[in-house]
C-alpha positions in Angstrom: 123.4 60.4 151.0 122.6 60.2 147.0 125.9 60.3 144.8 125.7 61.3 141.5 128.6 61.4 139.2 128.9 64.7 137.1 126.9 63.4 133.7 124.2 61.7 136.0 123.5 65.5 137.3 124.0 66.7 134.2 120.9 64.7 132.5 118.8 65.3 135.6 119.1 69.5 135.0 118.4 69.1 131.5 115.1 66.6 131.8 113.8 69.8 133.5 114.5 71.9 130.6 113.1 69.6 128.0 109.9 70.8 126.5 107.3 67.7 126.3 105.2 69.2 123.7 107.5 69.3 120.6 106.1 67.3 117.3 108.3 65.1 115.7 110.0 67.2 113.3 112.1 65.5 110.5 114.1 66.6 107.4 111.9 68.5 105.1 109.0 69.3 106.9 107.8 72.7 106.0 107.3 74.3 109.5 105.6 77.4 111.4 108.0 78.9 114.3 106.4 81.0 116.5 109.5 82.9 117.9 109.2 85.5 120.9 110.6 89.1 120.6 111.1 91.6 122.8 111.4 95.3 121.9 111.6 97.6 124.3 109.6 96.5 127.5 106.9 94.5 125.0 107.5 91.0 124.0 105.3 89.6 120.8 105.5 86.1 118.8 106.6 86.5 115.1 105.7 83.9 112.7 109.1 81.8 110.9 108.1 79.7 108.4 110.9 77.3 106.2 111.8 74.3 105.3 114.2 72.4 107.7 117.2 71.4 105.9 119.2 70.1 108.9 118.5 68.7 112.4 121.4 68.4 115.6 120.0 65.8 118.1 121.7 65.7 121.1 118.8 66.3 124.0 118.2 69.8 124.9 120.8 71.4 122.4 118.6 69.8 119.4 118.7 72.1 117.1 116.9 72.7 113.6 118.3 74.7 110.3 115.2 76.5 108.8 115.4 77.8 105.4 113.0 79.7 103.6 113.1 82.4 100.3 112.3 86.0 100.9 112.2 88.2 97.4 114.9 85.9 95.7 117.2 85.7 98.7 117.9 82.3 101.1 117.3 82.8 104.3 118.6 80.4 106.9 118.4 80.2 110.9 119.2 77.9 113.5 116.7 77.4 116.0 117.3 75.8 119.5 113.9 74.2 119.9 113.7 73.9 123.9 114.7 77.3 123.8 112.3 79.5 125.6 112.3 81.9 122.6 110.5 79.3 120.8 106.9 79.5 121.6 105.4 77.2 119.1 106.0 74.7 116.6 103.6 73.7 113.9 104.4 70.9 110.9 102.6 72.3 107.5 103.5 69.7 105.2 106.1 66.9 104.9 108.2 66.2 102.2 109.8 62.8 100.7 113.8 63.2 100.9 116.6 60.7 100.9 119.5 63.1 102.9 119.9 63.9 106.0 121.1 67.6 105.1 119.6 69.1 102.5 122.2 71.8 101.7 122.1 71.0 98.3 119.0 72.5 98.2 120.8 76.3 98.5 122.1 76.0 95.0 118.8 75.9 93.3 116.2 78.7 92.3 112.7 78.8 91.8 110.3 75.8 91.1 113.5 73.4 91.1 113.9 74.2 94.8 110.4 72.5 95.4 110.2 69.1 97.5 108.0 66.2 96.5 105.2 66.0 99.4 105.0 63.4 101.3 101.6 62.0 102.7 100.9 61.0 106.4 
C-alpha cells in the first residue's frame, strides 16, 4: 500500500488543477483576461484588460493584480489564474520595470502613468 504524507497528497490534487496553457506573465505586461460570467442561466466571457502590477506565486493559488483606468478612476482586481473563471489569457505588450510591485504606479495620472515598452 502507497503512503503519502499530507503535503505529498496535497501537491498531487493540485497538479490536476493546474492549467498547462498559461503564458509567462511577468510584472508589467499589459494583458487581455477573458473572464466568464454567468447571469441568469447564460454564461458569456468578458474582456479585462490592465496592466499587472503584482504577482503571488505559490502553485495553483498564483495570483495576478490587474490594473487598468476607466474615465479617470483606478481599477484593480485580483485574478486567480487557474481559476476556472479565467478562460483566456493573452500578453499585449511588455514593459521594462525594475519592482516587483508596481503600487507606486496608483499615485500617478495620465501620461506619467505610462510604462516604457519593452521588446521581445
Amino acid at each position: 500500500m502507497l503512503k503519502l504524507n499530507n503535503q505529498e497528497a496535497i501537491d498531487k490534487l493540485h497538479q490536476h488543477f493546474i492549467k498547462p496553457n498559461i503564458p509567462k506573465i511577468q510584472i508589467g505586461d499589459t494583458v487581455k483576461l477573458g473572464v466568464k460570467i454567468i447571469e441568469g442561466n447564460k454564461e458569456r466571457i468578458q474582456f479585462y484588460e490592465g496592466t499587472v502590477i503584482a504577482k503571488k506565486n505559490s502553485s495553483v493559488n498564483t495570483t495576478i493584480t490587474v490594473r487598468k483606468v476607466l474615465q479617470g478612476i483606478g481599477i484593480e482586481r485580483i485574478f486567480l489564474i487557474h481559476s476556472p473563471k479565467v478562460a483566456s489569457i493573452e500578453i499585449i505588450r511588455h514593459a521594462k520595470v525594475r519592482r516587483s510591485k508596481l503600487y507606486y504606479l496608483r499615485n500617478l495620472r495620465g501620461k506619467a502613468s505610462r510604462l516604457k515598452q519593452r521588446f521581445e
